[in-house]
C-alpha positions in Angstrom: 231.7 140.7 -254.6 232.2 136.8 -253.7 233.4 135.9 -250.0 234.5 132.4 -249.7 236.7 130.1 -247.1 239.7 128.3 -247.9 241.5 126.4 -245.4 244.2 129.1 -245.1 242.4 132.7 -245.5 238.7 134.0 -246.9 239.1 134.8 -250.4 237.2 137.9 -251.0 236.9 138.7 -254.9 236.0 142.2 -255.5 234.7 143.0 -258.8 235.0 146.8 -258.9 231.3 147.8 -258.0 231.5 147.6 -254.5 231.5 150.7 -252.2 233.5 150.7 -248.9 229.7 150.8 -247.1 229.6 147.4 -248.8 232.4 146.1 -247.3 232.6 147.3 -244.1 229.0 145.6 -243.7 231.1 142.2 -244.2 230.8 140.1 -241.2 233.6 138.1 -241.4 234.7 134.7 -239.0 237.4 134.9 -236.6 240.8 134.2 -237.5 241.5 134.1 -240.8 243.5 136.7 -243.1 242.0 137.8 -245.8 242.8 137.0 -249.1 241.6 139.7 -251.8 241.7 139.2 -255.3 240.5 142.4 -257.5 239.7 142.8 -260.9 240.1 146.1 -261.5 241.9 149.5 -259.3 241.0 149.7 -255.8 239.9 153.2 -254.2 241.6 154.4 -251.5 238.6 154.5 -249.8 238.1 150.4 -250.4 241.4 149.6 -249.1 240.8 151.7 -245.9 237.6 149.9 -245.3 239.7 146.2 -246.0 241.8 147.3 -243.6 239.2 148.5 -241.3 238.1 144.5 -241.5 240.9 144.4 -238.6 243.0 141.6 -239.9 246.0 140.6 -242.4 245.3 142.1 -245.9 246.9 140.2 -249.1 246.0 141.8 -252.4 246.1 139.5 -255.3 245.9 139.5 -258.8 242.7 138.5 -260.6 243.6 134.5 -262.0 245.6 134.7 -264.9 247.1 137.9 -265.0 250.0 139.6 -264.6 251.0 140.5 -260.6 249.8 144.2 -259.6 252.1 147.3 -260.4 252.2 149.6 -257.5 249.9 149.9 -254.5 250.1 153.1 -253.0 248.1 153.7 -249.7 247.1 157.2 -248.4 247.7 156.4 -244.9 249.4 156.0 -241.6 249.2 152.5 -240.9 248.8 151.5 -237.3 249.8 148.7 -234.8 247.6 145.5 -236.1 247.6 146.6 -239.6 249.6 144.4 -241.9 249.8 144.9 -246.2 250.8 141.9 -248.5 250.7 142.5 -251.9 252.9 141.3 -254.7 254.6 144.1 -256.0 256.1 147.8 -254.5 254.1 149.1 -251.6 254.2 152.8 -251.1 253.0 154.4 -248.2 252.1 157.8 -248.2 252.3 158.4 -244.1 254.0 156.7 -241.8 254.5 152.8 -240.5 253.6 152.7 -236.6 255.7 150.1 -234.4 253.0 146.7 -234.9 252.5 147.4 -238.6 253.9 145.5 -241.2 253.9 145.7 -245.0 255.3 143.2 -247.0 255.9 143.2 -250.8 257.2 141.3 -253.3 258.5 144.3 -254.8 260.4 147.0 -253.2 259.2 149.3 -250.0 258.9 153.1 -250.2 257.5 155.1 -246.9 257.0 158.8 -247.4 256.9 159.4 -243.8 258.5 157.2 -240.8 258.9 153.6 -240.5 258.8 151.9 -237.3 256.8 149.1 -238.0 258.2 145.7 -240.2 259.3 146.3 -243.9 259.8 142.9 -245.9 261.0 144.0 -249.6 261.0 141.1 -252.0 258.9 139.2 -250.1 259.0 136.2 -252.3 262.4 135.9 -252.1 264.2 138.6 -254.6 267.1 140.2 -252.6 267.4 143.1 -255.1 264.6 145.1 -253.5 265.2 148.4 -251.1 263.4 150.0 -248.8 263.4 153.2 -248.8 262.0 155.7 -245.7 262.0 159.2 -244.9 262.9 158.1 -241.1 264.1 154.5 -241.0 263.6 154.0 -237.3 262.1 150.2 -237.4 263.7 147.6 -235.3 263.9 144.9 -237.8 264.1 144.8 -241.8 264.2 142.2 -244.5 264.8 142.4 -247.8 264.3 138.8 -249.6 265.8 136.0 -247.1 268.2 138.3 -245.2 267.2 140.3 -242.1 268.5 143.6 -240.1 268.1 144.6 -236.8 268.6 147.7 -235.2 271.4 148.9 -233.1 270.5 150.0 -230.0 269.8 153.8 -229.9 270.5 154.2 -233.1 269.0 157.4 -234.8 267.9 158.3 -237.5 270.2 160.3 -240.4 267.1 161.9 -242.4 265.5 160.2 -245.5 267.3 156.4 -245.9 267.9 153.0 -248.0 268.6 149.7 -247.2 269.1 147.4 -249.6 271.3 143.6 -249.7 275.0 144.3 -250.7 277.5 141.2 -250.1 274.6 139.4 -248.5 273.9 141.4 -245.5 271.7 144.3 -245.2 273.0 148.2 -245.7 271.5 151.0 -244.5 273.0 154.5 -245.7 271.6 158.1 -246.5 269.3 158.4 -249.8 271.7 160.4 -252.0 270.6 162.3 -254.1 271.8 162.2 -258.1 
């Protein structure tokens, strides 16, 4: 495990040993996200303690490989919290209102969303998100954004994807 400062986040490279007693020993400086690179999977019980560290989490690739697949957390993720990570996010709980997770991939939430959603993050407007209860104020997929209406409940398990550059929200159908 290597912790180092760049103007913009700490850059935390984890090399697979560590344990999450490890990390949540970090002490950390005030500000900064944190920027994690990791060479191998990451434990659900790592990632809880990285997001324990109580600030922005971006999970990168190690340099010179391919973006990561799928990062599925096993957790409710509460107001503070924020994901990055370049590929689909999964959430296996819900997304509390002051939450976000953003992806460069698409957004799935087995539980309720209230919290932000950005799908294709860097830009790709033919992500979804998907939720069980799509109940956050605002959604973006790529460069376009969604709020809301007033009220407005929620219809069971949803999607929302870019169609004629704007955002649609409809019922999950199932094939």
């Amino acid at each position: 495990m290597r912790l180092r400062a760049t103007p913009k986040a700490l850059a935390l490279r984890l090399d697979g040993g560590e344990t999450p007693e490890e990390i949540r020993a970090l002490r950390l400086p005030e500000g900064l996200p944190l920027e994690v690179e990791v060479a191998g999977p990451v434990s659900g019980e790592t990632l809880e303690a990285l997001l324990g560290l109580g600030r922005p989490l971006r999970l990168l690739p190690p340099r010179g490989r391919t973006p990561l697949g799928t990062l599925v957390l096993h957790k409710t993720l509460r107001s503070g919290e924020r994901v990055e990570h370049p590929g689909t996010v999964v959430v296996l709980g819900d997304v509390n209102p002051g939450a976000e997770v953003v992806a460069g991939g698409d957004v799935i939430v087995v539980g309720k969303l209230r919290g932000l959603a950005h799908a294709g993050a860097s830009g790709d407007e033919e992500r979804f998100i998907f939720a069980l209860a799509l109940a956050a104020k605002q959604v973006r997929i790529g460069p376009h954004l969604a709020q809301a209406p007033e009220g407005g409940e929620t219809q069971g398990p949803e999607l929302a994807r870019v169609q004629e550059g704007r955002i649609v929200v409809e019922p999950a159908k199932k094939r």
